[in-house]
Steps between C-alpha positions, in 0.01 A plus 500: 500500500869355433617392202568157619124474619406646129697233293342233774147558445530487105666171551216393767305624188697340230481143675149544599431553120677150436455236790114516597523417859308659761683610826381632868432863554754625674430516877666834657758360730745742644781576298709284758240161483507540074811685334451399213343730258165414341663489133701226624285306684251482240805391198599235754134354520396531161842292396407257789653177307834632383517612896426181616730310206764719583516401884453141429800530299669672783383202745653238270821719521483539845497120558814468298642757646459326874538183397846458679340581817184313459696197393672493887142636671295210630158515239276583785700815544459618107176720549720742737855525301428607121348814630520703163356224246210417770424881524477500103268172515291662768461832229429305186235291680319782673480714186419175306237463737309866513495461093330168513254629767631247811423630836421357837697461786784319365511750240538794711802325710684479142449847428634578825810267482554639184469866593746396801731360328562701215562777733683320773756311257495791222603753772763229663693405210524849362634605796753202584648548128578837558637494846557134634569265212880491346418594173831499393461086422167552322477576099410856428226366266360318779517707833319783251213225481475413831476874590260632219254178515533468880346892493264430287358231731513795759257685250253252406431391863279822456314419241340220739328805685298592186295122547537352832261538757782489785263323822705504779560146562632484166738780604561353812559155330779644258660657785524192703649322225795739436580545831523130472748515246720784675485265806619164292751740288684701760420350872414201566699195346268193353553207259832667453428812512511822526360485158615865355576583159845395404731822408816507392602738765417267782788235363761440662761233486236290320290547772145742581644764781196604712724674684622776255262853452371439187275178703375798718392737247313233340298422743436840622384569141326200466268603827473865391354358164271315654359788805505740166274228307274434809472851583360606116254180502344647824494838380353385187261293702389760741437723221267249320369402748381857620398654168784779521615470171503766302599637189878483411 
């Protein structure tokens, strides 16, 4: 046993002592369906409302942060451009709703958008602020936010596995709508579209350059995220839905 896995189970245990909250068993998904380790799963649970808080916070951020775009994006085109701060709304609503006991069908499609999402837009924007975006232009202070939180999205996507049920038409649903979103973002122009994240890299002349590499790599990215997210929900469902988990 590590020492990192040590010091994590007498927090799980230190926690547990304090906050009284009961959390699933863990289910024995493959390593590769639930990294996280148990210690950490369990913390996150059992300190469900500062989570959920703490991403609500990050959605009201995230709406200031894309107000310039949204204020030139036609409102019926708003549920596809502030990817990051909907992701984080998605989270704090489908851990919000396991504590309070919710479930049902429209329940499971939250958890699913929310697993999605995380992932998807976690993965993305980590990935763009290392290797696309002109960081140059952005505030230390700040690009170190959008990196560290935008991982941590990337991490609590997984704690949606612990909960959800996963059905397939759930899965199938969240896929549908992402794909959706790579379509409207990177390929097909609508309502004055394409309706991609605005980076500072893609300016030029005052102008959005589709033309220049840094458009291509984001939308390559943007599709790998979502086949990587699709791929795990299936896994995750087939497993389920089979009875081959195990233990960790």
């Amino acid at each position: 046993m590590s020492r990192v896995t040590t010091v994590g189970q007498r927090l799980d245990a230190l926690v547990a002592a304090y906050v009284d909250v009961d959390v699933p068993e863990p289910r024995g998904l493959p390593w590769y369906l639930s990294p996280l380790p148990e210690w950490l799963e369990n913390v996150c649970l059992r300190l469900v409302w500062p989570i959920v808080f703490a991403n609500l916070v990050g959605t009201a951020f995230g709406f200031v942060y894309y107000w310039p775009q949204l204020s030139e994006t036609p409102v019926v085109m708003w549920p596809i451009v502030p990817v990051s701060p909907l992701a984080t709304l998605y989270i704090a609503l489908s851990l919000a709703a396991w504590r309070l006991g919710y479930g049902g069908r429209p329940v499971q499609l939250l958890h699913l958008l929310a697993c999605f999402g995380c992932l998807k837009y976690g993965l993305w924007s980590v990935f763009v602020q290392l290797f696309v975006e002109d960081a140059s232009v952005i505030p230390l202070p700040l690009w170190l936010f959008l990196v560290v939180s935008h991982a941590a999205m990337a991490l609590e996507a997984f704690l949606v596995q612990r909960y959800a049920a996963f059905p397939l038409w759930a899965v199938g649903a969240a896929t549908g709508w992402f794909v959706l979103n790579d379509v409207l973002d990177y390929f097909v122009a609508v309502l004055g579209g394409p309706h991609h994240t605005w980076l500072n890299v893609l300016w030029v002349g005052g102008r959005i350059d589709r033309t220049l590499p840094a458009f291509e790599y984001m939308a390559a990215s943007a599709v790998a995220c979502t086949a990587l997210a699709a791929l795990l929900a299936l896994g995750t469902w087939r497993v389920l839905s089979t009875g081959r988990a195990g233990e960790r």
